[in-house]
N, C-alpha and C positions, 0 to 999 in steps of 0.2 A: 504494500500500500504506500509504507513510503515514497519507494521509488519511482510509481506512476505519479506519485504529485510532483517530486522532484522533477521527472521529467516532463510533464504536463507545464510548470513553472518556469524550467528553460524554455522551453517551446515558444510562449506565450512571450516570454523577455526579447528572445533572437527575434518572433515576428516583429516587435515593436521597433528592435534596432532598423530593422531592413525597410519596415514602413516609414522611417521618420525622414529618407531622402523625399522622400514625393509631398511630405509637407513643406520644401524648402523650393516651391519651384516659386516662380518669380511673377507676380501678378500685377497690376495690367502690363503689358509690353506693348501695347498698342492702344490712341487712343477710344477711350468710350463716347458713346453715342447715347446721349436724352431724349430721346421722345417727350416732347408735351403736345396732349392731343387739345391745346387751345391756343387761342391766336395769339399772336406776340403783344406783351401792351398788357395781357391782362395779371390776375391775381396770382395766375398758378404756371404764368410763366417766370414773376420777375420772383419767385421762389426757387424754380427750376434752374436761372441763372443764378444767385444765390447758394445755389450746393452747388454747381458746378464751379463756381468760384473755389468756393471751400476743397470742394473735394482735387481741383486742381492739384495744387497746394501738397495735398494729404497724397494721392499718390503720385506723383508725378509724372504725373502724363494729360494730356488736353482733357474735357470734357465737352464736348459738343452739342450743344443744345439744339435741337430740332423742332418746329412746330410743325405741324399738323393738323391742323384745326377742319373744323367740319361733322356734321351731324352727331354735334352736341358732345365731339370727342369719340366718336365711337371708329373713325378713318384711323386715329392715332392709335388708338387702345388695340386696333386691329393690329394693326404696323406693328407695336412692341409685340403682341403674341404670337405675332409668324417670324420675329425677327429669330437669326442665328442660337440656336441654345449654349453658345459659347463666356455668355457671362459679361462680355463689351457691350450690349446695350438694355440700357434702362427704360422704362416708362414712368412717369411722374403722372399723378390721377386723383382727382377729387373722388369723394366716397362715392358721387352718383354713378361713376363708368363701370363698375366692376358691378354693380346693381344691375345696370342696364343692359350688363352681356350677359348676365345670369339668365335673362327669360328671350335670348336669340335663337 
């Protein structure tokens, strides 16, 4: 019995050494892309520009703000949900758009 914990124990340590390369990969390398699915000018863009300021900054790489605007945000919200599943682009959204895809 000991010996299966002990080795149950190593097992469980060497996986961890071997996984902790792939937590050091290096994120963003290229810049991101903001989706805002409302027109430039308004509320929940000059916020959108606002984190991408910030988040410039914080990783160092561009942030790209995009509008979109059109039926009420739902062109843009579209746009973020087919975008690449690669992690470079975002969607910024009022509570009503994730509503409004709910019953599409």
């Amino acid at each position: 019995m000991k010996k299966r914990i002990l080795f149950l124990s190593a097992l469980v340590g060497l996986s961890l050494v071997v996984a902790a390369g792939s937590f050091a990969a290096d994120y963003p390398t290229k810049p991101l892309t903001l989706i805002n699915p409302m027109p430039p000018g308004g509320s929940l863009d000059v916020q959108a520009r606002a984190f991408a300021a910030v988040a410039d900054k914080i990783l160092g790489q561009p942030v790209v703000v995009v509008n979109k605007p059109g039926a009420t945000g739902m062109i843009g919200a579209a746009a973020g949900a087919q975008a690449a599943p690669d992690g470079y682009t975002l969607t910024v959204g009022s509570v009503n758009i994730p509503n409004a895809l709910e019953w599409e």
